[in-house]
C-alpha positions in Angstrom: 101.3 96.0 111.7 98.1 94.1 112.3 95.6 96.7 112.1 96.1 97.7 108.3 92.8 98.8 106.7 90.4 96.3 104.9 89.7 97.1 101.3 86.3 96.4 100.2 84.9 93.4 98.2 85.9 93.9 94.5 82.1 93.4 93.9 81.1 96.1 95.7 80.2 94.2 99.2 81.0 94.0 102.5 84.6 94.3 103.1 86.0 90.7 103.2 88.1 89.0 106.4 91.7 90.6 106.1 94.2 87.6 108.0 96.6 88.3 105.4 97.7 91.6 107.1 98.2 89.6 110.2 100.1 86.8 108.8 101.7 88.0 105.6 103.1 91.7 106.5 104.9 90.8 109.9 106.5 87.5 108.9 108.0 89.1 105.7 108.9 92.5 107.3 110.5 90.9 110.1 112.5 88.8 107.7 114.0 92.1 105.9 114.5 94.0 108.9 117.1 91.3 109.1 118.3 92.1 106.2 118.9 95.6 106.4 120.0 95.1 109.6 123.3 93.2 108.0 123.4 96.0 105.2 123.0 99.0 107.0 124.9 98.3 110.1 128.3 99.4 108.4 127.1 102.4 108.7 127.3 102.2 112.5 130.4 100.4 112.5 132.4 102.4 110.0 133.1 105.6 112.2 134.4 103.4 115.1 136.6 101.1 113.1 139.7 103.1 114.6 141.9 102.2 111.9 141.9 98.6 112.1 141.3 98.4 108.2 143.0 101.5 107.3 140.1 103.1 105.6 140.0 106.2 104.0 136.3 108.4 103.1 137.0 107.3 99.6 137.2 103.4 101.2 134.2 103.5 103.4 132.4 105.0 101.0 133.2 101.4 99.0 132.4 99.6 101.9 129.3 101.2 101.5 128.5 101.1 97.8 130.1 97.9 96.7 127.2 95.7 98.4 125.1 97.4 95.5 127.6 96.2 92.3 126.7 92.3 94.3 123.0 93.4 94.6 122.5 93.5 91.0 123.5 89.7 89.4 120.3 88.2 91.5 117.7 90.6 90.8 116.0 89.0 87.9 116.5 85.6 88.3 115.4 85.7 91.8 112.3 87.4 90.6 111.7 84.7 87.9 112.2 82.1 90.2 109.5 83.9 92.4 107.2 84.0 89.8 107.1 80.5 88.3 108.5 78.4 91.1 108.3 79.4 94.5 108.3 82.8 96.6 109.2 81.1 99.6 111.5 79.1 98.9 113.3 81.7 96.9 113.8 83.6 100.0 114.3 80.9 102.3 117.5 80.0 100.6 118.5 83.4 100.1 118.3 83.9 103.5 120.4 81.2 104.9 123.2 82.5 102.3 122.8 86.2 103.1 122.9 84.9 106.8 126.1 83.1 106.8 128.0 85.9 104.2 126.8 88.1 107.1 129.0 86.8 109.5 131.6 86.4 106.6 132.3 90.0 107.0 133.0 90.2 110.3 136.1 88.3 109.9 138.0 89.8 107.4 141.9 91.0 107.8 142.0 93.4 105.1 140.3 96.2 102.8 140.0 93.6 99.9 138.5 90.9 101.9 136.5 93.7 103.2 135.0 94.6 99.9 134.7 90.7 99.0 132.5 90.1 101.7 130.2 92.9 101.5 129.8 92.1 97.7 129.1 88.8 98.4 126.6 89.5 100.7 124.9 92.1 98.4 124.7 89.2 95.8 122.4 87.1 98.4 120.3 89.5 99.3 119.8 91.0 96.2 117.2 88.7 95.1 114.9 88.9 98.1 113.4 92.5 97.3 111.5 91.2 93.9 110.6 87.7 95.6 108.9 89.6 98.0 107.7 91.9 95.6 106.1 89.1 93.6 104.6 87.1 97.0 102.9 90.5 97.7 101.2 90.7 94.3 100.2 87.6 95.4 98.4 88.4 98.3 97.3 92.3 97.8 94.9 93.8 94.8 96.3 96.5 93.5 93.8 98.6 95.3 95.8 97.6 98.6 99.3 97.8 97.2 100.7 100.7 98.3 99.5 100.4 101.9 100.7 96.9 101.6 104.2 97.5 100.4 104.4 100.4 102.5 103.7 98.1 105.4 106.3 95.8 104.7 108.6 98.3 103.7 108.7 99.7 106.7 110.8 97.3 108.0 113.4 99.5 106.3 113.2 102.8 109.0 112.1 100.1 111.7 115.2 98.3 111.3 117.4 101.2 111.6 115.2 102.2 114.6 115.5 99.3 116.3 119.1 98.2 115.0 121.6 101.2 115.2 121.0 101.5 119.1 121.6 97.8 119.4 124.8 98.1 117.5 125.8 100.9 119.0 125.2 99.3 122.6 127.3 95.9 121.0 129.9 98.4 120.0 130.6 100.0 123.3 130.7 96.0 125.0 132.4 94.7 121.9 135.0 94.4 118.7 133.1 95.6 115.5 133.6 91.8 114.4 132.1 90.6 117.0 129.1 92.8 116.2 129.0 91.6 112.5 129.1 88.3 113.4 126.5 88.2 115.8 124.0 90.2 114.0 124.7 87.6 110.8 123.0 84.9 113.0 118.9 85.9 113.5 118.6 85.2 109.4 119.2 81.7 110.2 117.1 81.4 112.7 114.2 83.3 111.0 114.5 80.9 108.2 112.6 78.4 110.4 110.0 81.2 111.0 109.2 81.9 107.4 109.1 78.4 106.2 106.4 77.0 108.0 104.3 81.0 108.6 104.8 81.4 104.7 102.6 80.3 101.7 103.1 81.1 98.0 99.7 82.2 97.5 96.3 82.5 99.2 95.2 78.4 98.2 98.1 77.2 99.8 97.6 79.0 103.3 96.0 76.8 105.5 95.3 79.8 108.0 93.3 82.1 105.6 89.3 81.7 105.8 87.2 80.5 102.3 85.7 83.7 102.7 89.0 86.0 102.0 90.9 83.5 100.2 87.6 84.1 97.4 87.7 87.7 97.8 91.0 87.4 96.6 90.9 85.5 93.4 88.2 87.3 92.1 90.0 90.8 93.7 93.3 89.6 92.1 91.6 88.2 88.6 89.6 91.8 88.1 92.9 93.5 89.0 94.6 91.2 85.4 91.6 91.9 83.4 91.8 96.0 83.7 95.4 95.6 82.4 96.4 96.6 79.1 97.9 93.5 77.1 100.0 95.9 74.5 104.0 95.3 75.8 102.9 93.0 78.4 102.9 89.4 76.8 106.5 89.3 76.5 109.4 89.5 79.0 111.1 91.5 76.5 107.9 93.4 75.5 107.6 94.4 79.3 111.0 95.8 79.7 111.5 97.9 77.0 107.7 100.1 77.7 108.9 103.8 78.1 107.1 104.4 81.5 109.3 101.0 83.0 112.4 102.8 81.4 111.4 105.9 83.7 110.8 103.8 86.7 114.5 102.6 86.4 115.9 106.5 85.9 113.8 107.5 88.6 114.7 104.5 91.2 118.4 104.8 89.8 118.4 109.0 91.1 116.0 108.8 94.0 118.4 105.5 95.5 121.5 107.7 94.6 120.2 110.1 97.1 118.6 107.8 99.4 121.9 105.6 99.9 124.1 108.4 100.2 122.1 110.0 103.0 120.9 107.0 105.0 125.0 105.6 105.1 126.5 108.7 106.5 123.3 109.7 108.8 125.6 107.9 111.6 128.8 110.0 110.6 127.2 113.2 110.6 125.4 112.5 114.1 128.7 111.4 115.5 129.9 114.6 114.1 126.9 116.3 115.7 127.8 114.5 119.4 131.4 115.9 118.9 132.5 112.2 118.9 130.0 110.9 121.6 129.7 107.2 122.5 128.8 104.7 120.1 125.6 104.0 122.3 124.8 107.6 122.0 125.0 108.3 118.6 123.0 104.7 118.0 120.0 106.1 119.6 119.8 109.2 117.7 120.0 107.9 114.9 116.9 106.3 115.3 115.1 109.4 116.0 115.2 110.3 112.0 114.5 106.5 111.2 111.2 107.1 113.4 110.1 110.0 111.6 110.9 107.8 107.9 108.4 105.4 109.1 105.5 107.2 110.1 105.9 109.3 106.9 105.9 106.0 104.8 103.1 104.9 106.6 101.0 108.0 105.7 102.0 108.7 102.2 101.1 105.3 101.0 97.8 105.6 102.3 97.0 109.0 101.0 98.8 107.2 97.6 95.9 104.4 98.0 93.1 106.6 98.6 93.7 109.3 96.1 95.4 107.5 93.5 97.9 110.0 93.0 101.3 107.7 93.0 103.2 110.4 90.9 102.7 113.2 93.4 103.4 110.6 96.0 106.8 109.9 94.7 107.8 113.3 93.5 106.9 116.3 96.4 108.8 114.3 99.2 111.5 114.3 97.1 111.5 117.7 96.7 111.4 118.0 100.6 114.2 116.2 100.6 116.1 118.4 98.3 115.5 121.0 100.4 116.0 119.8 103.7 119.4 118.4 102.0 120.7 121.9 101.0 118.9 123.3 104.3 121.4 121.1 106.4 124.3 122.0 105.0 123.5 126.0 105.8 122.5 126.2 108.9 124.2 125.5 112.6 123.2 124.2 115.8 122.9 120.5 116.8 119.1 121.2 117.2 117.7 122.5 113.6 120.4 120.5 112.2 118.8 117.5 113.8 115.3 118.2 112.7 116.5 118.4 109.0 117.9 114.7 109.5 114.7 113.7 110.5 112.8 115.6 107.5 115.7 114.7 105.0 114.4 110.9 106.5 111.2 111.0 105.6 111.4 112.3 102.9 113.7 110.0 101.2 111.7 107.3 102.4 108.0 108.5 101.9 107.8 107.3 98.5 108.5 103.8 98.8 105.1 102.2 98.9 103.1 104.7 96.2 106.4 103.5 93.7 106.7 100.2 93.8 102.8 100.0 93.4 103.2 101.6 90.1 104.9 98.3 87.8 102.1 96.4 88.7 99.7 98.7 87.6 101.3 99.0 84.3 102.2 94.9 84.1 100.2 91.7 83.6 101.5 89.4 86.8 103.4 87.1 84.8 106.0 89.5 83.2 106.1 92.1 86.2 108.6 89.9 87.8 111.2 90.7 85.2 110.0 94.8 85.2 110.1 94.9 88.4 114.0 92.8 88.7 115.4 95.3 86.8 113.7 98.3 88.1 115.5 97.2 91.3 118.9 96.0 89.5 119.3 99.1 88.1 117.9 101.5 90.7 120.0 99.9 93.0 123.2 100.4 91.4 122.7 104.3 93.0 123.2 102.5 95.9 127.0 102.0 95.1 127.1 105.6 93.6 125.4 107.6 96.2 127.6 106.4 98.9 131.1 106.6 97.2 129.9 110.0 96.0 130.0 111.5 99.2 133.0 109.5 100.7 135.4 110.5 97.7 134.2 114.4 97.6 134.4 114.3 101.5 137.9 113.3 101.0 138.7 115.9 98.1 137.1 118.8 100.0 137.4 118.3 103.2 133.9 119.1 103.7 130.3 116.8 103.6 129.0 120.0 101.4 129.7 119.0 98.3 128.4 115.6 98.7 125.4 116.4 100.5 124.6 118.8 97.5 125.5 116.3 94.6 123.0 114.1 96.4 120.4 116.8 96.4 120.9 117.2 92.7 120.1 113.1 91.8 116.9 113.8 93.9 116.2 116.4 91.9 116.8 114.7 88.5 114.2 112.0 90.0 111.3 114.5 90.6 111.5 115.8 86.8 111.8 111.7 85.4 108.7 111.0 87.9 106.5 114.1 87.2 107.8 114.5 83.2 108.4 111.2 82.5 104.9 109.5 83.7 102.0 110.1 82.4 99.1 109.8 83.9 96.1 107.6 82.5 93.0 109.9 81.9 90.1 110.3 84.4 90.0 107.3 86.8 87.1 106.5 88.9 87.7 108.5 91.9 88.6 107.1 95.1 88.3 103.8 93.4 91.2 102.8 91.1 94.5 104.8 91.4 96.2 106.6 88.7 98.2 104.4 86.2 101.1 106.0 84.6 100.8 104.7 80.5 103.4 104.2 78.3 102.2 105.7 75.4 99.7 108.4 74.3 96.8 106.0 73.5 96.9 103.8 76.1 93.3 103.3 77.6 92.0 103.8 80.8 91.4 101.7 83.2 88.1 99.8 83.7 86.0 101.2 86.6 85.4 98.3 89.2 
């Protein structure tokens, strides 16, 4: 992760010292590979829960979702709290909470405790996402953006790469509890990690050189200055601009489909296995995890260098509705195996390009609110996309339906993206990426 590319000086010179890829990227990535270790690794648990719970489709698919209704109550204020007071310590606490509501859910008795603690834990954790959203802006021009989210993002396909085999290894030496409560435990200790690795902004590093921390301010000041001011003095003002109302529609669809894919990837390979061991469907599941991540990787830095963050978002997407439908068609272990992996990357790809987009549009000190409830919102998909599939699963008695519905939200996400965003006219090419306006008469942006 330490080998991300140098942007050049925002003068036009020689490209400055780049530490911040070093320090910045790994420490945070790290921290929410954690976290989506203690989300996502349900989804390894679920199929081998052998009645203890007495869960039906319907209920896992709950399991599943209800961490996204918690997700949501956080969002803002956490990014508020980012903003004005402190990144860092924003996280920090969140992560010691998330940590020990973690390990909550690993001793619960019964489907309602079940659901408590997963909301719960979705209520800690939903905050860190805009924190770190808002200590990247920090850090990154927006010329860097996408590569840099994309590189801290990919924590998400590096976790499950890394994670499902280890749970799936836990689960074949151990209870499921056991394996919830253990895996609650590295938060805490990362805590320690990110609180002395971690600064706010470049000044308060004591690692970064004069040189780079210089390149910054002016880097970060020229990146304000381009910005429009209309609908971006006000918190308020922010929120209700037409292209951050499409953001939420698109994230809300795109997450629908993402969630409902990425929960039952391990129920489908098990299915694929004919009921193999939990070690064995761990690992490959982190064959299509591997594939996400190299795909993120890439389409962020075609995003940066081209500037085309719409088609970024949008034509993986429409892979992805493909490869969805594809899946459901065809037989064979083997083809069916390779459309996981595509149906992976493609779900994943856009990451980086999007979440570069808010801060185009947004003056820094209201973007933390935009950006909030961009993920509030979105996120709630997260609760639908899961359940979706459970509860048609159940009324079926096929993954068909589901997997189709889910195709559908994806497709309702490339027509907000590619309809709903408009792109500012003629930027400098190869310089400053597309900016999707909200209105008609928006200007361009300044050539830098």
């Amino acid at each position: 992760m330490t080998d991300a590319p140098r942007a050049g000086d925002a003068t036009g010179g020689a490209a400055p010292p780049a530490q911040r890829w070093a320090y910045v990227i790994p420490v945070a990535a790290i921290m929410y590979m954690l976290a989506y270790l203690d989300r996502n690794n349900v989804s390894v648990v679920l199929p081998y829960l052998h009645g203890d719970l007495d869960l039906s489709n319907a209920d896992k698919g709950l399991v599943g979702g209800i961490f996204f209704v918690g997700y949501v109550f956080l969002q803002i204020p956490a990014a508020v709290l980012a903003q004005r007071w402190s990144a860092r310590k924003t996280v920090l606490i969140l992560m010691v909470a998330w940590g020990l509501s973690a390990m909550l859910s690993g001793l619960v008795q019964t489907r309602a405790q079940f659901y408590a603690a997963r909301f719960v834990l979705g209520f800690f954790e939903g905050g860190v996402w805009p924190a770190v959203l808002i200590l990247l802006a920090s850090w990154f021009p927006l010329r860097e953006r996408a590569r840099a989210n994309a590189l801290w993002m990919a924590c998400l396909p590096l976790s499950s790469v890394l994670m499902a085999p280890l749970s799936g290894w836990m689960l074949d030496h151990a209870s499921w509890r056991w394996v919830l409560v253990l895996q609650g435990v590295p938060p805490l200790l990362w805590a320690v990690v990110w609180w002395f690795a971690v600064a706010d902004r470049p000044a308060r590093a004591r690692w970064i050189s004069r040189a780079e921390a210089t390149h910054l301010e002016r880097a970060l000041a020229a990146d304000e200055a381009a910005k429009s001011p209309a609908g971006g003095g006000s918190y308020l003002g922010a929120v209700r601009q037409r292209s951050v109302l499409v953001l939420i529609g698109v994230y809300f669809f795109w997450i629908t489909g993402f969630y409902g894919f990425s929960l039952w990837l391990p129920a489908v390979i098990k299915e694929l296995t004919h009921d193999g061991s939990a070690t064995e469907v761990g690992l490959l599941t982190a064959i299509p995890f591997a594939v996400a991540l190299a795909a993120m990787i890439a389409n962020a830095a075609w995003s940066d260098r081209t500037g085309r963050r719409r088609q970024a978002v949008a034509l993986p997407l429409v892979v992805g509705i493909g490869t969805l439908l594809l899946g459901q068609a065809v037989h064979g272990a083997l083809p069916r195996m390779v459309l996981l992996c595509l149906t992976a990357a493609a779900v994943y790809a856009p990451y980086g390009p999007f979440w570069a987009i808010p801060g185009q549009l947004l003056r820094f000190e209201v973007v933390a609110v935009a950006m909030g409830l961009i993920n509030a919102l979105g996120n709630l998909g997260g609760f639908a996309g899961p359940y979706l599939v459970g509860w048609l699963t159940d009324a079926t008695g096929s993954s068909l339906t589901g997997f189709a519905v889910l195709a559908g939200f994806l497709a309702v996400a490339v027509i907000l993206v590619t309809l709903g965003l408009r792109p500012a006219s003629s930027p400098p090419q190869g310089r400053a990426p597309e900016i999707p306006t909200p209105t008609a008469n928006s200007s361009p942006p300044e050539e830098r």
